[in-house]
N, C-alpha and C positions, 0 to 999 in steps of 0.2 A: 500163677494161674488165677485169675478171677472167672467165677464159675455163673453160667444162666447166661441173660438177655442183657444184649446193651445197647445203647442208640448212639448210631453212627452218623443220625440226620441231623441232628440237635446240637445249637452251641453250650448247652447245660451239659447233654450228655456224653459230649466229644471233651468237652472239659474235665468231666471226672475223670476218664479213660487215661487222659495224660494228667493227672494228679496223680492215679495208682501206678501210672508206670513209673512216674519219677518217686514217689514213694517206695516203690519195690527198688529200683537203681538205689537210693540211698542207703536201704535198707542190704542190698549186695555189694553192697561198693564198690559198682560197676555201672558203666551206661547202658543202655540195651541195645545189643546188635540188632535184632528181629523184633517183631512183636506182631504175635501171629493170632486173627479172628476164623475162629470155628461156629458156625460158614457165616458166610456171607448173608443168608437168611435171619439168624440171632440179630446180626444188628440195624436189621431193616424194620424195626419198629411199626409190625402188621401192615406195615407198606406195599405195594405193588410193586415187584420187579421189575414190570414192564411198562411204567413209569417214568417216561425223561425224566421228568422236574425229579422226581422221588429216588432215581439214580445219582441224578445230578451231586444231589445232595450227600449223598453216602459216597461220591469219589469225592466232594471238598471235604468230607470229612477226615478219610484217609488218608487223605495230602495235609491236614491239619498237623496228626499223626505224626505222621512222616517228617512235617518240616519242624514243629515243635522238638521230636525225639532223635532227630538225625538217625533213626533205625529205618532197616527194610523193614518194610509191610507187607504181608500176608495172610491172604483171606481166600480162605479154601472155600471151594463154589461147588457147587451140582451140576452137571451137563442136562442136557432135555434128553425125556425119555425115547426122542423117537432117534436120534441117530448118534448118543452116545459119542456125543462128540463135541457138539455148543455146547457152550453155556449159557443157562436159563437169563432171561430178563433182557433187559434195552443195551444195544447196541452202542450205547453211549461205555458201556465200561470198556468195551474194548478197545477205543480209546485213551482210555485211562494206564492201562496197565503196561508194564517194560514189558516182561515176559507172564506166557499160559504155558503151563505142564497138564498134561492129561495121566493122569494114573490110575492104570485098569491091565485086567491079565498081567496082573506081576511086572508091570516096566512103570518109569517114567519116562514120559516122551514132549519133546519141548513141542509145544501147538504151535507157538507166535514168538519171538522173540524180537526185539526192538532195538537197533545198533549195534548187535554182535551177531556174532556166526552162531546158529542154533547145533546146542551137544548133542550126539547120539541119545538114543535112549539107552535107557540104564537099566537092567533086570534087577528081581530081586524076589527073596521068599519070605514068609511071614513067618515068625516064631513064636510060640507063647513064651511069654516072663512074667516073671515076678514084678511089679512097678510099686509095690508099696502097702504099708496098712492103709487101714479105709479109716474112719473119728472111731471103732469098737478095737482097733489094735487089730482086727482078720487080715493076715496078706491078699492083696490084691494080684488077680492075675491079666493080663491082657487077653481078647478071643477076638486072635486071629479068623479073618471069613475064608 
């Protein structure tokens, strides 16, 4: 996990991103199946969502990603508040992506899927766990909403 803001519009900052992932791979010795961006906002570098050019650029970055690491990419998004259902920003990502899952009220539900047949949704419940110390050694717990 690398933690905060990173830039996904940038050939400086798309480059570090696949530096640390191949650094984390050698360091597991293992390739990376996924490598997944918490959200999509972090690596938009105070950019405008609803900005072609400024979209454009953060799907060539993710395709950078993706063809450098041979890993899926995923980058979890916000929906607009008005119908709970888009995704915020330019029209151009949708585009870009195979598959949207929408996950809300306890399911995932496939939004778009692209050359396959779209899965049922999936239910599910939130549990609290234990995931870890924190840098003082205090167990960390998850809070479930």
């Amino acid at each position: 996990m690398i933690p905060g803001h990173f830039n996904l519009m940038a050939h400086k900052g798309v480059d570090q991103i696949i530096s640390d992932i191949e650094d984390a791979a050698k360091i597991a010795g293992v390739d990376p199946a996924a490598v997944y961006f918490d959200t999509l906002s972090r690596g938009f570098a105070g950019q405008n969502e609803n900005d072609s050019t400024a979209m454009g650029l953060f799907v060539q970055g993710v395709d950078r990603i993706r063809e450098k690491t041979s890993a899926t990419v995923v980058v979890l998004h916000h929906v607009t508040k008005s119908n709970n259902k888009d995704a915020r920003g330019r029209s151009i990502l949708r585009g870009a992506y195979d598959t949207a899952l929408l996950i809300a009220d306890n399911q995932i539900k496939v939004v778009e899927q692209r050359d396959l047949e779209a899965a049922p949704p999936i239910s599910f419940r939130l549990k609290s766990a234990t995931v870890g110390p924190d840098a003082t050694g205090k167990m960390l717990k998850n809070r479930p909403r």
